[in-house]
C-alpha positions as CSV (number, residue, x, y, z in Angstrom):
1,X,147.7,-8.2,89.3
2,X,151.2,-7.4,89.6
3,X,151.8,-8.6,85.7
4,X,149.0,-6.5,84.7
5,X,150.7,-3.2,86.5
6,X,153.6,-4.0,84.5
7,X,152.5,-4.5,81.6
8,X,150.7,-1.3,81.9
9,X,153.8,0.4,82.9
10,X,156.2,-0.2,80.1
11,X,153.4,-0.2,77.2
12,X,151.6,2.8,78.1
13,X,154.5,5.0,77.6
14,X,155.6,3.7,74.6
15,X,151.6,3.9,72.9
16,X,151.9,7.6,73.9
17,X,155.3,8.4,72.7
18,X,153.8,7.1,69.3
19,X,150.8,8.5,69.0
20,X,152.2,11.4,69.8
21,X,155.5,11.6,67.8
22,X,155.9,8.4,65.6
23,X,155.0,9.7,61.3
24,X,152.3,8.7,60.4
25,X,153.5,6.1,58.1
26,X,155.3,4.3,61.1
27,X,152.1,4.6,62.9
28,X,150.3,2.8,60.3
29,X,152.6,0.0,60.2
30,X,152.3,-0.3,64.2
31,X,148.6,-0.2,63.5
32,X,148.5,-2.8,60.4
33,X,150.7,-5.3,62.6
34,X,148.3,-4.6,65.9
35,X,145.4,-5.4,63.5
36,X,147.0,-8.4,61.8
37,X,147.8,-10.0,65.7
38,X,144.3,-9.2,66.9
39,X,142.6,-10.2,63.5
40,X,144.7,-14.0,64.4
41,X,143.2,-14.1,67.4
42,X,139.5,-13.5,66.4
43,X,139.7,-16.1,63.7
44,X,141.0,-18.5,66.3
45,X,137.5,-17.8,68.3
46,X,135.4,-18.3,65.4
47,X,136.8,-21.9,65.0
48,X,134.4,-22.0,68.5
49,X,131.6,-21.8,66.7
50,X,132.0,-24.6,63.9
51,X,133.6,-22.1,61.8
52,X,136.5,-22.4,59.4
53,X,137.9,-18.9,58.5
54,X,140.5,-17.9,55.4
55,X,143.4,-16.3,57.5
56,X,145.6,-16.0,54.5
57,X,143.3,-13.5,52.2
58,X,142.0,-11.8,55.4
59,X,145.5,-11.3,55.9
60,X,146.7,-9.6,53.1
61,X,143.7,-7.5,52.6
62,X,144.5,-6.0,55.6
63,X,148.3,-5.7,54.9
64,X,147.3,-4.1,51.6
65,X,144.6,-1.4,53.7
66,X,147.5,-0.9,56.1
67,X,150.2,-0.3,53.3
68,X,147.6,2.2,51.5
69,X,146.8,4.4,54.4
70,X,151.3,4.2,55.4
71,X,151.9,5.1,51.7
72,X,149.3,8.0,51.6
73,X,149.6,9.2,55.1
74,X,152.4,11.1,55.6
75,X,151.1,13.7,52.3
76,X,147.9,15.8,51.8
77,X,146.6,13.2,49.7
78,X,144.3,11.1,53.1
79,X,142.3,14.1,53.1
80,X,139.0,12.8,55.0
81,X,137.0,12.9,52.1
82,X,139.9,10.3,50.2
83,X,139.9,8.4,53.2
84,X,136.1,7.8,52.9
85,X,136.4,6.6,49.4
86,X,139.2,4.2,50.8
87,X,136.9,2.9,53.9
88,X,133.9,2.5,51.9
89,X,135.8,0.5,48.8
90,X,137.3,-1.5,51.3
91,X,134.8,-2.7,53.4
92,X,132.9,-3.5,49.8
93,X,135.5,-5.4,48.6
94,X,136.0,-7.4,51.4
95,X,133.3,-9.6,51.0
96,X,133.6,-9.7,47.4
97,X,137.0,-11.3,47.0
98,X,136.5,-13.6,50.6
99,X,133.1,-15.2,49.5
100,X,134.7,-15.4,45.4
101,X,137.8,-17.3,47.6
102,X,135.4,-19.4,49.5
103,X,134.2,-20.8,46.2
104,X,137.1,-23.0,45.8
105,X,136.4,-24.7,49.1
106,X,135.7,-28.3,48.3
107,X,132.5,-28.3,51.7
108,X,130.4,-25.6,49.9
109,X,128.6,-25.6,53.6
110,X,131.6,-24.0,55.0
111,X,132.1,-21.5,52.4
112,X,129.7,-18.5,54.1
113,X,130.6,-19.0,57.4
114,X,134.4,-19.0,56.2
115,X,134.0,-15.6,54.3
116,X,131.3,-14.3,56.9
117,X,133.9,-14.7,59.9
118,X,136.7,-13.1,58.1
119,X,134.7,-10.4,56.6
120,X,133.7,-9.8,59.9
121,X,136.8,-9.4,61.1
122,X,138.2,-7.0,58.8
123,X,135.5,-4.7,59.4
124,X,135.5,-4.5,63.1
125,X,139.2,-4.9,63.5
126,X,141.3,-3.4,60.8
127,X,138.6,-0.5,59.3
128,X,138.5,1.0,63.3
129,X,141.9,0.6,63.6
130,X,142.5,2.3,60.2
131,X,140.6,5.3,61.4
132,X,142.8,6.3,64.0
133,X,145.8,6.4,62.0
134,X,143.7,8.8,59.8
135,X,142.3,11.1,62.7
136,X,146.1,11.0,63.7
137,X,146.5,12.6,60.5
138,X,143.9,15.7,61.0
139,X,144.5,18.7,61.8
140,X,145.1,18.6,65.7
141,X,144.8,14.6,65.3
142,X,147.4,13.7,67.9
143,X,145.6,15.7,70.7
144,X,142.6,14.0,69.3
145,X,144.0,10.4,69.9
146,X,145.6,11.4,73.0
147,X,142.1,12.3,74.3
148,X,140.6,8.8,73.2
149,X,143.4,6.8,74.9
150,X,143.1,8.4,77.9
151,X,139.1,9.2,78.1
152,X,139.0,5.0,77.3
153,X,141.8,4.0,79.7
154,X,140.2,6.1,82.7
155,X,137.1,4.6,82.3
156,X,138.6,0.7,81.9
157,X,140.5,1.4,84.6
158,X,137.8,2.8,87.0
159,X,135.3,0.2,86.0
160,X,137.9,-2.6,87.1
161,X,138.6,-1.2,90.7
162,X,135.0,0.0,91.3
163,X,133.3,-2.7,90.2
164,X,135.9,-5.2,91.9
165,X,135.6,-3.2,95.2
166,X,132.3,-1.8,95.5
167,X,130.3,-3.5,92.3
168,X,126.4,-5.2,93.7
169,X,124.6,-4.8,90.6
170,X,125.9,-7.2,87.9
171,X,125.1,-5.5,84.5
172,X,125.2,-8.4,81.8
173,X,126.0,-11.9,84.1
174,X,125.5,-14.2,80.9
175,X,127.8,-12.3,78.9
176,X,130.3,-10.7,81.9
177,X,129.9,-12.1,85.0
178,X,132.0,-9.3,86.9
179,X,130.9,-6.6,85.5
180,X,128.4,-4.0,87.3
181,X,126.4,-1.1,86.9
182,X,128.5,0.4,90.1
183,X,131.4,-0.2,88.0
184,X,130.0,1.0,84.7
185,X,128.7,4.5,86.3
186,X,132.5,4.8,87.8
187,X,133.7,4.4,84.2
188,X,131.8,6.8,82.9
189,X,132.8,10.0,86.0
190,X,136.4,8.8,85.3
191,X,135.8,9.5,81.1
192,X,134.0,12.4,82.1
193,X,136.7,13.6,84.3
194,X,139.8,12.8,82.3
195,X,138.0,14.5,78.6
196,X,137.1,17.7,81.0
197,X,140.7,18.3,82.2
198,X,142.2,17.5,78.8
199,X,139.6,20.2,76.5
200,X,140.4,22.4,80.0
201,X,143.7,22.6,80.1
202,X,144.2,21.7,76.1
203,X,146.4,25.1,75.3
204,X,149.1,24.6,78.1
205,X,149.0,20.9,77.6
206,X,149.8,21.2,74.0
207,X,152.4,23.9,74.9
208,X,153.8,21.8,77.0
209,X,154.0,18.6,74.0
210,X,155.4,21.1,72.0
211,X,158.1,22.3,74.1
212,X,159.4,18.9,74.3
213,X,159.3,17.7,71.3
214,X,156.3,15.3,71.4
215,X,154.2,17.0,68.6
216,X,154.0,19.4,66.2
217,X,152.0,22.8,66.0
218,X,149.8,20.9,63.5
219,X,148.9,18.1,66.2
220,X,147.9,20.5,69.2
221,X,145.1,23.0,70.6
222,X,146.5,26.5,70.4
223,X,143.5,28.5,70.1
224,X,143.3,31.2,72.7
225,X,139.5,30.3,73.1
226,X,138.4,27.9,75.8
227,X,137.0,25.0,74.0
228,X,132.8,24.9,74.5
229,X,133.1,21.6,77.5
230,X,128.5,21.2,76.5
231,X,129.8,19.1,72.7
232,X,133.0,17.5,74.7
233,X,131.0,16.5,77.3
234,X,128.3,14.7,74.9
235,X,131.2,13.4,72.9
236,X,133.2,11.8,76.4
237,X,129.8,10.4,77.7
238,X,129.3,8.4,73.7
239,X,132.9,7.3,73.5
240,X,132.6,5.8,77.0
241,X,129.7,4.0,76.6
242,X,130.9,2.7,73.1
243,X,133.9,1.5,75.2
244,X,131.8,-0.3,77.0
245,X,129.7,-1.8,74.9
246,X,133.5,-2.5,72.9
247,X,134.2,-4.7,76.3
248,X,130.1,-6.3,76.5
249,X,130.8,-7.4,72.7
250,X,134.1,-8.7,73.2
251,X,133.3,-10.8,76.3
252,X,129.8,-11.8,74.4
253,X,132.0,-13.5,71.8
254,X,134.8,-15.1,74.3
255,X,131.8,-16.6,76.4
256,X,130.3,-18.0,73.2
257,X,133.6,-19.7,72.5
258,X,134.2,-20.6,75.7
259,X,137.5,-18.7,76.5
260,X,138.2,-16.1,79.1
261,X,141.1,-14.4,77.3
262,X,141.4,-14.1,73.5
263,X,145.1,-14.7,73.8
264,X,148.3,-14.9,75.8
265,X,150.0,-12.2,74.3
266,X,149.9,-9.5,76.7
267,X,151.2,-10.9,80.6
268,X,147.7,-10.1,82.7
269,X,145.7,-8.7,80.0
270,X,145.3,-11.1,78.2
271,X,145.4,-10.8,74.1
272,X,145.3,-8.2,71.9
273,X,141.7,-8.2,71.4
274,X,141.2,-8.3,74.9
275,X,143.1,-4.4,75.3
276,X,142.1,-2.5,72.3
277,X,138.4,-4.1,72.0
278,X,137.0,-0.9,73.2
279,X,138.8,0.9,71.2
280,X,137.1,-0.6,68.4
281,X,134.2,1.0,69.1
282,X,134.9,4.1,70.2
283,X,137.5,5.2,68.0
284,X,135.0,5.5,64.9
285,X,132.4,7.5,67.2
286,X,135.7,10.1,67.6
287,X,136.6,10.0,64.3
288,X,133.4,10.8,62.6
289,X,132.9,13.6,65.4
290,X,136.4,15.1,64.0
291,X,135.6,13.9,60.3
292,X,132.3,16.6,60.4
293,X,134.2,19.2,61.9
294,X,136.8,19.1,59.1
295,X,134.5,19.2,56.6
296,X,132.4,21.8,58.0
């Protein structure tokens, strides 16, 4: 417990200072390299199952999605609409250059799953993680990520304790022994709570970031008009339970591997995949929700 805390303590500041502040090139290079670690670790897993995944190419076609959106980023040419064109070419050609790779496997057997499990992994890993370095780039994108952090931190955080202290009802016990629907409902008031004060008090808050230097006009909520809470209220309650069912999916695979922790990486958390899996989800439910309203 008390390596978790810390953990918590001296990484939590440091994700905020840089989604908050960092260019959006550097934050696409944090991204890429969060991607590439977590990407390790998933690929490690799928050996589990009988599978024998390409790290190398999976590799460097992330690197290469990573480097396109650092090179792009910090100019008006990521518009959302370019972005789009970049998402959907890249999760097309992903499959196209892993299975033509798999071909020169000499066990033709293991050529699909190879190409299947790093496809795979480049689409849940690196395209969601690709997306928030783009919706840092809209037009109050850093408020935006700020919001998702803590709206998805709240409810991790109130699931653990409630469902530790108070949790009867075990939600999924094949997949997630521990967790409960006590838990899960705690998760969700915490979201609730936390994306309610932040679209409340959004104009002093992102005064306040201003005034000290944490973000720029561009990245904040300045309008005069109290944000409608009905939409941001819908839009908390999805992104928590895609958090969730981030979590469910993630433990779904570790307990068909037979793990409890994707990695070592992180003292009491665990690995990489094990603290941003629920991001994973719910960062592409925010960053269509912010993709329509630029385009509208």
């Amino acid at each position: 417990m008390l390596k978790r805390i810390a953990t918590a303590v001296v990484l939590i500041p440091i994700v905020l200072v840089l989604i908050l502040r960092a260019p959006v090139p550097a934050l696409a290079a944090v991204a890429g390299l969060v991607a590439l670690l977590t990407i390790h670790e998933f690929l490690k897993l799928t050996e589990s199952y009988g599978a024998k995944p390409m790290p190398f190419p999976t590799y460097v076609l992330t690197a290469l999605f990573f480097v396109a959106l650092g090179i792009l980023g910090d100019s008006p040419l990521l518009s959302t609409g370019k972005f789009l064109i970049i998402l959907g070419f890249s999760a097309a050609i992903a499959p196209f250059i892993l299975l033509t790779r798999a071909m020169r496997g000499e066990d033709l057997r293991a050529g699909y799953p190879a190409a299947a499990a790093s496809v795979f992994a480049f689409t849940y890993i690196a395209l969601p993680m690709g997306m928030l370095v783009q919706l840092r780039q809209l037009s109050e994108g850093a408020f935006y990520v700020l919001y998702l952090l803590l709206v998805v931190w709240a409810g991790d955080i109130f699931a653990y304790f409630v469902g530790k202290s108070m949790g009867r009802h075990l939600m999924a016990p094949r997949i997630s022994p521990k967790k409960t629907w006590e838990g899960a409902a705690a998760s969700l008031v915490a979201s609730i709570g936390v994306g309610w004060l932040l679209f409340h008090y959004a104009l002093p808050l992102s005064s306040w970031l201003l005034r000290v230097g944490l973000i720029e006009r561009r990245d904040g909520i300045f309008g005069l008009e109290q944000p409608a809470m009905g939409p941001i209220i819908v839009l908390t309650i999805l992104l928590n339970v895609a958090a969730q069912l981030g979590d469910l999916v993630e433990s779904l695979i570790k307990r068909g591997a037979g793990v409890k922790d994707s990695g070592a990486i992180l003292p009491g958390h665990g690995g990489m995949l094990d603290r941003i899996d629920a991001l994973l989800f719910a960062a592409p439910v925010l960053w269509y929700y912010a993709a329509w309203r630029v385009m509208q």
